[in-house]
C-alpha positions in Angstrom: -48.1 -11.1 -74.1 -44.9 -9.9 -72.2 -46.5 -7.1 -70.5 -49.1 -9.9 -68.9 -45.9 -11.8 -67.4 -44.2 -8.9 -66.0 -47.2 -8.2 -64.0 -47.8 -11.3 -62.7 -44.1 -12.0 -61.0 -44.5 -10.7 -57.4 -42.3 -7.6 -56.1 -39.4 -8.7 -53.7 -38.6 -6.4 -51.0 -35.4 -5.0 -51.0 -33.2 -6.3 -47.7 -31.6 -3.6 -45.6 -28.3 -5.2 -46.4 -28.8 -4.7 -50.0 -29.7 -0.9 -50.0 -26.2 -0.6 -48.0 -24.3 -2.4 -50.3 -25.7 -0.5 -53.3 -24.1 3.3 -51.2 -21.1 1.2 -50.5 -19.4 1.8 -54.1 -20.5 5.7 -53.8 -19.4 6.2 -50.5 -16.0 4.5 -51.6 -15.4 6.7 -54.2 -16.1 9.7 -51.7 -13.1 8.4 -49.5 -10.6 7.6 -52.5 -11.3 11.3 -54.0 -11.0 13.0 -50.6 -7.8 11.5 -50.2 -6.5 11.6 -53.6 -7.3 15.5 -54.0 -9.3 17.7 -51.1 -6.7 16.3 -48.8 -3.5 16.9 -50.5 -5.0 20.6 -51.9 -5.5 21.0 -47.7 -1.7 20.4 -47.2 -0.3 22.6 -49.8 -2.8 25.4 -48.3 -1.3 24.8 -44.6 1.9 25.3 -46.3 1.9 27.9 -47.8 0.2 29.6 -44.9 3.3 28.9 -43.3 5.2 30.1 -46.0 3.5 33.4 -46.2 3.9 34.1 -42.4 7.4 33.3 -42.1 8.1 36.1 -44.8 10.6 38.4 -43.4 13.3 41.4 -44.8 16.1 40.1 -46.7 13.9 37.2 -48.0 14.8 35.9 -51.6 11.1 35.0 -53.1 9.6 34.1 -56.5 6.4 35.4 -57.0 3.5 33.6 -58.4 4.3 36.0 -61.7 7.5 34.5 -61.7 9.1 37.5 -60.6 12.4 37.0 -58.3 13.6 39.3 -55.7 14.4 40.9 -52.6 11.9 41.6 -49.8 12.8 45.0 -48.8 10.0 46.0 -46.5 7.0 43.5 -44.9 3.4 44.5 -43.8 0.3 43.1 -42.8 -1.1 42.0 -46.5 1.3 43.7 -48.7 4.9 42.9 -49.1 7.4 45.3 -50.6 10.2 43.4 -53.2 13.1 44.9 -55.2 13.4 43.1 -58.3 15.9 45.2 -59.9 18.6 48.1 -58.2 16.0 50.6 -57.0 13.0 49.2 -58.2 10.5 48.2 -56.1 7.0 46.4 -56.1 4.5 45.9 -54.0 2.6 42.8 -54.2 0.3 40.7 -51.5 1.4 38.1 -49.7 -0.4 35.3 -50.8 1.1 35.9 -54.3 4.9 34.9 -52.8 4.9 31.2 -54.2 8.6 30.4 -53.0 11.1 31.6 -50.8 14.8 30.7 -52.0 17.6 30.2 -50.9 19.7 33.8 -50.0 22.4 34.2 -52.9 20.1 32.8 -55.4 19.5 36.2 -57.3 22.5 37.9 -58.2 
């Protein structure tokens, strides 16, 4: 009885305006999460790019282990750091998270 009805209302073609308003709320939600995360992630990787190549001797850095210390000696992907009075580590660059201020570790 319903299945007769269905079939008898004609099939209205969809308007070009309303196939671009039903993308809208996706393509909305592609703006919002690029700007809410890929674009913030983006800006925290351009700084610590900058961070990493502004590493020089003398530096006082915490590592991404948490480790504090000295750089002592600065290469082209490793970094040597004293941590403790004669001992020394020698880590990449990209694992330098911060770079304090000098006379922090005493």
């Amino acid at each position: 009885m319903f299945i007769s009805e269905a079939f008898a209302q004609s099939a209205t073609a969809a308007s070009p305006a309303s196939s671009l308003m039903s993308f809208l709320p996706l393509i909305g939600m592609f703006a919002i999460m690029y700007f809410l995360m890929i674009r913030p992630q983006m800006k925290r990787q351009k700084e610590h790019k900058a961070l990493v190549d502004g590493l020089s001797r003398g530096n006082e850095v915490v590592l991404s282990s948490g480790l504090m210390g000295k750089i002592t000696k600065v290469g082209e992907s490793v970094v040597s750091v004293e941590i403790a009075h004669g001992v020394e580590v020698q880590v990449q660059r990209h694992s330098v998270a911060n770079v304090l201020p000098n006379g922090s570790i005493k």
